[in-house]
C-alpha positions as CSV (number, residue, x, y, z in Angstrom):
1,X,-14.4,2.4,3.7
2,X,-12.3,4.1,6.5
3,X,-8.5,2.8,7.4
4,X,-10.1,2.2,10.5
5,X,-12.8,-0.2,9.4
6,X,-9.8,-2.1,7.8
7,X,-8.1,-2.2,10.7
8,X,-11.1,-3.7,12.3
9,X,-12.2,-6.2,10.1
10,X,-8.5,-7.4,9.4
11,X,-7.8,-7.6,13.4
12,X,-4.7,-5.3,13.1
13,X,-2.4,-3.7,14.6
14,X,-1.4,-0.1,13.8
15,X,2.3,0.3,13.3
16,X,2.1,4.2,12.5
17,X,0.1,7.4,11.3
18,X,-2.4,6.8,13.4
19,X,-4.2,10.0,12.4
20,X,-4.9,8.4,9.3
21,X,-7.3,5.7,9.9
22,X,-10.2,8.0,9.6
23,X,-9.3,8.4,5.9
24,X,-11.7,7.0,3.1
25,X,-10.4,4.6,0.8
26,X,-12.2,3.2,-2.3
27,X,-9.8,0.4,-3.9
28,X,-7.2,-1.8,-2.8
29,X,-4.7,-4.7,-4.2
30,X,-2.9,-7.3,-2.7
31,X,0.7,-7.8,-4.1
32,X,4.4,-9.1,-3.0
33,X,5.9,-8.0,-6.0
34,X,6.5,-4.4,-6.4
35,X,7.0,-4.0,-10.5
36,X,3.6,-5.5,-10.6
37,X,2.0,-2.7,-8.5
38,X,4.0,-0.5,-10.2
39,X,3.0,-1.8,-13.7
40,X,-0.7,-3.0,-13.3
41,X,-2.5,-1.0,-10.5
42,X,-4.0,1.8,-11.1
43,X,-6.1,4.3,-7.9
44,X,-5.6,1.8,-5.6
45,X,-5.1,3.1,-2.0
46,X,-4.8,0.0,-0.1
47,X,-1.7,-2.1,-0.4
48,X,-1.7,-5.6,1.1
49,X,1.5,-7.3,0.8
50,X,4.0,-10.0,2.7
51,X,7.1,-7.9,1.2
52,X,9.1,-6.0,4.1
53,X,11.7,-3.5,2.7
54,X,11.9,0.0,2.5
55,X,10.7,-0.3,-1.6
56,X,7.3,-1.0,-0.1
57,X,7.1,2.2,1.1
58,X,8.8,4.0,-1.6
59,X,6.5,2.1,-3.8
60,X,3.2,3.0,-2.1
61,X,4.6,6.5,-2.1
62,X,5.1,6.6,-5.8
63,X,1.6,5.3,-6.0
64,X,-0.3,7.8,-3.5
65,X,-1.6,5.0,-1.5
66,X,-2.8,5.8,1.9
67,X,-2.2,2.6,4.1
68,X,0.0,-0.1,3.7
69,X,-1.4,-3.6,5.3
70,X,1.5,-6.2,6.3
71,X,0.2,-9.9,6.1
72,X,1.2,-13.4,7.6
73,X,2.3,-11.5,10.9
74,X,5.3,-9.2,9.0
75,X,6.3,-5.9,10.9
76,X,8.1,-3.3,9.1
77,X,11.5,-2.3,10.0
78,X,12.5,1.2,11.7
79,X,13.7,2.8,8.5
80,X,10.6,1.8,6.6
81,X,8.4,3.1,9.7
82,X,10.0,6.3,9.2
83,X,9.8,6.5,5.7
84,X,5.9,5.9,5.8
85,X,5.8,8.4,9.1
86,X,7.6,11.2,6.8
87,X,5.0,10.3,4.3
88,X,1.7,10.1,6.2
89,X,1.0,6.0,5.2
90,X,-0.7,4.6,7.5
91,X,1.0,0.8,8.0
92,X,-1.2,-2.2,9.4
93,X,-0.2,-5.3,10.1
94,X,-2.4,-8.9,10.6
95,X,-1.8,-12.1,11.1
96,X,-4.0,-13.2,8.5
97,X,-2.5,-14.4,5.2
98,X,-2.9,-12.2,1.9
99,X,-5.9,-14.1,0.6
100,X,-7.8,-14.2,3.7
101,X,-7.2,-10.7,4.2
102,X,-8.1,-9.6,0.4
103,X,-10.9,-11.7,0.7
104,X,-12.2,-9.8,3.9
105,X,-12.2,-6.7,2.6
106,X,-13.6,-7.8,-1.1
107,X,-16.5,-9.0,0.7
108,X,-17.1,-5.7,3.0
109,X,-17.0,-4.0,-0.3
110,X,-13.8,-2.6,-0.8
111,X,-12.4,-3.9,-4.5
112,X,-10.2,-3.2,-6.9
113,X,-10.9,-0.1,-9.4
114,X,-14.0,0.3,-8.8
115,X,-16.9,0.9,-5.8
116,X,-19.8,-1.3,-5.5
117,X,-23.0,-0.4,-6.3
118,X,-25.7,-1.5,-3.9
């Protein structure tokens, strides 16, 4: 599924990196505790979370994700803008809440560790 596709279907708005919604991603997770993402997930590229401070995006970096979607209306600060800008992350941000938004994109087939087969 394209960034772009997630933006669409998640009715958001694109914070930064623009020139990376055309990207292809194949897993995502939805999480507002960092040492879990750090501890349980595994390839995912898609990072949905409520959190808003710069660990976030050190996190996702750590992690190669590509996009980092803010829930429940949360913007990222200037500092953690930058730090996603410096490291190409594309950051989203909805006003849905995490489970509607997880669900969305479970449902246009974009799960956890693995891609559907249809």
């Amino acid at each position: 599924m394209k960034i772009s596709t997630i933006k669409n279907l998640l009715d958001a708005e694109l914070i930064c990196c623009e020139e990376g919604l055309e990207h292809h991603v194949y897993s995502a997770c939805g999480s507002d505790m960092m040492s879990d993402v750090l501890a349980y997930v595994k390839d995912q590229a898609v990072l949905l979370t409520g959190l808003v401070n710069s660990q976030v995006i050190r996190t996702a970096e750590m992690m190669d994700m590509k996009c980092i979607v803010f829930v429940r209306s949360k913007l990222p600060t200037a500092e953690m803008t930058k730090l996603a800008e410096e490291s190409g992350i594309v950051l989203l941000a909805t006003k849905k809440r995490m489970y509607e938004a997880c669900g969305i994109l479970y449902s246009n087939g974009l799960y956890g560790n693995r891609v559907k087969n249809v």
